[in-house]
C-alpha angles and dihedrals in degrees: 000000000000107000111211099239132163098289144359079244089054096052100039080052093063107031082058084059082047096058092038090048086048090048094047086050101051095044081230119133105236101258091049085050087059095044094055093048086057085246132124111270092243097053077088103017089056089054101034087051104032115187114262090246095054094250135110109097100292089160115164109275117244119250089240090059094047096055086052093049091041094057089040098063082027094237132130113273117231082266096126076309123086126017116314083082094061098044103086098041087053094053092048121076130222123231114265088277109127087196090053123094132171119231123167141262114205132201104236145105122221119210123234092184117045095331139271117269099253093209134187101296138042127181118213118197112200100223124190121243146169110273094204089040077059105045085055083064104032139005091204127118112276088230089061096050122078135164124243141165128255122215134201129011109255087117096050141173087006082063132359144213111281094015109140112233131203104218122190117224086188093069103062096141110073107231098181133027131260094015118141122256141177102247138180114203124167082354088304124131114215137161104227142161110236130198124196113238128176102274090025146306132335109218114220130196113195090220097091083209084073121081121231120250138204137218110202102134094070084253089123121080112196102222096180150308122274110243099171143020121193120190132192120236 
């Protein structure tokens, strides 16, 4: 997913940490990365060795590219997920308030039923907020926070449709059972409980009208782990 930042440059910037974080992560040279994910060996070599005079095809990689990659090095893709988030919120100071931090808000809607199309764009909003407000919620680095919106009610009443969840893109390996997660599976976002099994993950939906799901076939991409939900009354 191509997020829409400052500047092609910015982006190309970090979807080229992005490449060198997925081949340190796999252990794979870059052009075995590429081979395992079916694509060209300079679709990454051409963007982790850019030429000196900013030219040689470095292009933004497709979505569709970035998911193959992702499941190849077995890494989360910049889908909410690796730096593009962060990017904007980096390059955009906070006001001399040493209680003051910028997380972001992200334009998306996470399904609760059988997931949100997570589509092309996505617009992230840098918001202020307290520093020691946050650090009652989550001890995680602000850079790896960010708000979203959930959609639909098969997790009602533990979360409803419109809360607005924190979800942590620190937390990807899942450590105890049935707790909730930011996933993509099939290029749908959802908010789901998992819970590890022998060849994978059960998905779980807290509705008991909502049947449970599996991912055993490395189709799910685990984003982050919901840390908040905040509701309106």
């Amino acid at each position: 997913m191509l997020l829409m930042t400052d500047s092609d440059d910015i982006q190309r910037e970090e979807q080229r940490k992005w490449l060198l974080q997925a081949i340190s992560e796999s252990g794979l040279t870059a052009t075995a990365l590429a081979k395992k994910a079916g694509l060209a060996a300079t679709t990454v070599t051409r963007r982790v060795n850019p030429r000196e005079d900013g030219h040689g095809g470095e292009s933004l990689l497709k979505r569709e590219t970035l998911l193959a990659l992702a499941k190849a090095a077995g890494v989360s893709p910049p889908v909410l997920g690796a730096p593009y988030l962060a990017a904007r919120s980096e390059r955009r100071r906070v006001d001399d308030d040493e209680d003051s931090v910028l997380i972001n808000q992200v334009d998306l809607y996470y399904g609760m039923g059988g997931g949100s199309d997570i589509g092309d764009h996505v617009e992230v909003e840098p918001r202020k907020f307290s520093r020691s407000w946050l650090r009652q919620i989550s001890n995680a680095n602000p850079k790896d926070l960010f708000w979203t919106t959930g959609n639909g009610d098969s997790n009602y009443p533990t979360i409803a449709d419109g809360d607005i969840l924190l979800i942590d893109m620190s937390q990807k390996k899942p450590q105890k059972n049935d707790q909730f997660w930011a996933i993509t599976q099939y290029n749908l976002g959802q908010i789901k409980r998992l819970r590890a099994t022998a060849d994978g993950f059960q998905i779980l939906s807290d509705n008991p009208q909502v049947p449970s799901d599996k991912a055993t076939d490395g189709s799910m991409v685990i984003i982050g782990r919901l840390v908040a939900v905040l509701r309106k009354f």
